[in-house]
Residue, then its C-alpha position, 0 to 999 in steps of 0.5 A: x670886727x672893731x667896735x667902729x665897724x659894729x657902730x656904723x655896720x653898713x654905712x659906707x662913712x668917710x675914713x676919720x682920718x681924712x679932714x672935712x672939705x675945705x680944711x686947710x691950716x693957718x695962714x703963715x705970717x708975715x716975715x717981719x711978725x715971724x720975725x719979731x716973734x721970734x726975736x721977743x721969745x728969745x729975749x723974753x722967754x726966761x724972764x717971763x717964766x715965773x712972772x705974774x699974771x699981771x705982769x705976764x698981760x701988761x707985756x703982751x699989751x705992750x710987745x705983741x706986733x699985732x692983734x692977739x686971741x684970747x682961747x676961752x673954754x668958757x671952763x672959767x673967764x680968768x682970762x677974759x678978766x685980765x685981758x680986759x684989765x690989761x687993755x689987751x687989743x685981743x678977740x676972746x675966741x670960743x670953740x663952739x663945737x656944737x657939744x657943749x654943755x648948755x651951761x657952757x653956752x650960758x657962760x659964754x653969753x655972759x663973757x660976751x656982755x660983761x666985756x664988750x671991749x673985747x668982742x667975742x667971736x664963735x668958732x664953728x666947724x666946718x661940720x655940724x654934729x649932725x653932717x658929721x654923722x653923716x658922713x663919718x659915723x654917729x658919735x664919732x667921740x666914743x669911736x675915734x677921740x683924737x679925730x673928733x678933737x681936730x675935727x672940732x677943735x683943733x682945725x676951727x681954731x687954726x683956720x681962726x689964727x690968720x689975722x692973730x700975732x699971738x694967743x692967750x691960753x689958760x695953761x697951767x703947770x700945776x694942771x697936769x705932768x705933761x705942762x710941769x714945765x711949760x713955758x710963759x712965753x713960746x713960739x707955737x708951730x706957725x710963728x706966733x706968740x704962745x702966752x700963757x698968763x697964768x701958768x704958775x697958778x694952781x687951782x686954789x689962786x684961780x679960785x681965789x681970783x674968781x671970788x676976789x673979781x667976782x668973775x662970770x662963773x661956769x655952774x658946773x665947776x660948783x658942781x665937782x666939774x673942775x676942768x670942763x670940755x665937751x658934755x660926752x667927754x666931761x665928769x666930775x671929779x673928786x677932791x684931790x684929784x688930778x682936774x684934768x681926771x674927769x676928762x676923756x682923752x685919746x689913747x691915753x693923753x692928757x691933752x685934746x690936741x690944742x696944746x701937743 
C-alpha cells in the first residue's frame, strides 16, 4: 500500500494525474506573432546571450510584437524594477496558488503599489486549496509534488499567457546545473518570446541591485530563504549553498515545472 493510499484510505479521490475541469492550454498566437517571434530569436538570440539586464529590457521594449508578462514570484521584485525603468508595455503576473507565505502576499501588495504602471494581475487555479482536497486528497504536495506544481502552477499560468507575445522571467545561470546554459532570448513551447534579463547575474549582483534601487524586499530572504515558493515546500538555506536547495521538488528535479 503506497503512502498515498495511507493518507487518503477510504475516500474515493480523483487520480492526480487527471487536471481539474476546464483546463485547457495556452491559446496558439497569431500566425504573424509566431512569426515574428521566431524570425527575432533567430536573429537576435546569440547577441543577447551575455547582454545586460538593461540592455536585454530596452530590446524587449522595443522589439516585442506585442504585450508581455512579467512572471513574479514575489522571491524579489528585480523584475518589476526594470520593466518599469525600461517602460516595458508589460502586466506583472503572480501565481497565487493559495499557499504562499503570508510574507509573500505582503511583498506582492507592495509591488502592486510602488508601480501602478504596470497593473498587477493574480493568478488562481482553478481550484482552491480547500476543493482540491476535496477532490484529489489533502496535501496533495507531500504525495504527488510534480501534479501540484501544474495543478497550481504551471496550468494558471498557461491559461493566463493568451493575450501575451512573450514573458519576462528571472532565470538565472548561476541558480542552478540545469539553467548553466540557458539562453537570453528563446522561443517557449507556444511561440512566444521567452527573455530572461537577468540571466548572467548571480545572487551577489542581485542583491547589490536590490540595496543600490532600494527594491520592495520579500522578509524572508533576510531570514536564510534565498529562493522562495510555496510555504510547505520552501526552507532556509546555508551559506554557501545551492539557492535553489532549500526548495522541494518532484523526484529529484530542480524546477517546478515552469521552466522544463
Amino acid at each position: 500500500m503506497g503512502m498515498t493510499d495511507l493518507l487518503n484510505a477510504g475516500k474515493n479521490y480523483l487520480d492526480a494525474s487527471i487536471s481539474p475541469q476546464g483546463t485547457r492550454d495556452t491559446a496558439p498566437l497569431s500566425a504573424d506573432v509566431a512569426q515574428k517571434n521566431q524570425e527575432l530569436v533567430e536573429q537576435w538570440a546569440d547577441k543577447l546571450f551575455d547582454a545586460t539586464a538593461t540592455d536585454i529590457m530596452a530590446w524587449a521594449a522595443e522589439h516585442a510584437p506585442g504585450r508581455l508578462a512579467v512572471t513574479m514570484s514575489m522571491e524579489n521584485t528585480v523584475l518589476a524594477e526594470l520593466a518599469a525603468k525600461a517602460g516595458l508595455d508589460a502586466d506583472l503576473l503572480f501565481i497565487d496558488t493559495g499557499f504562499h507565505f503570508p510574507e509573500t502576499l505582503e511583498t506582492a501588495d507592495a509591488v502592486e503599489k510602488r508601480y501602478p504602471q504596470l497593473p498587477l494581475k493574480r493568478i488562481k487555479p482553478l481550484l482552491s486549496p480547500e476543493q482540491q482536497d476535496e477532490i484529489y486528497g489533502p496535501r496533495m504536495y507531500s504525495w504527488d509534488l510534480a501534479a501540484y506544481n501544474r495543478m497550481r502552477k504551471v496550468e494558471p499560468l498557461n491559461m493566463a499567457m493568451d493575450e501575451y507575445a512573450g514573458w519576462i522571467t528571472g532565470l538565472r545561470r548561476a541558480d542552478s546545473e540545469h539553467r548553466a546554459q540557458a539562453p537570453a532570448l528563446s522561443l517557449d513551447r507556444t511561440g512566444r518570446l521567452k527573455i530572461s534579463p537577468i540571466i548572467t547575474w548571480d545572487l551577489a549582483d542581485t542583491d547589490k541591485y536590490i540595496a543600490d534601487e532600494n527594491l520592495v524586499i520579500h522578509p524572508l530572504t533576510l531570514q536564510g530563504y534565498r529562493s522562495i515558493g510555496c510555504a510547505p515546500v520552501t526552507f532556509p538555506v546555508g551559506d554557501g549553498d545551492d539557492a535553489r536547495a532549500g526548495r522541494v521538488f518532484a523526484d529529484g528535479k530542480t524546477e517546478c515545472g515552469l521552466h522544463e
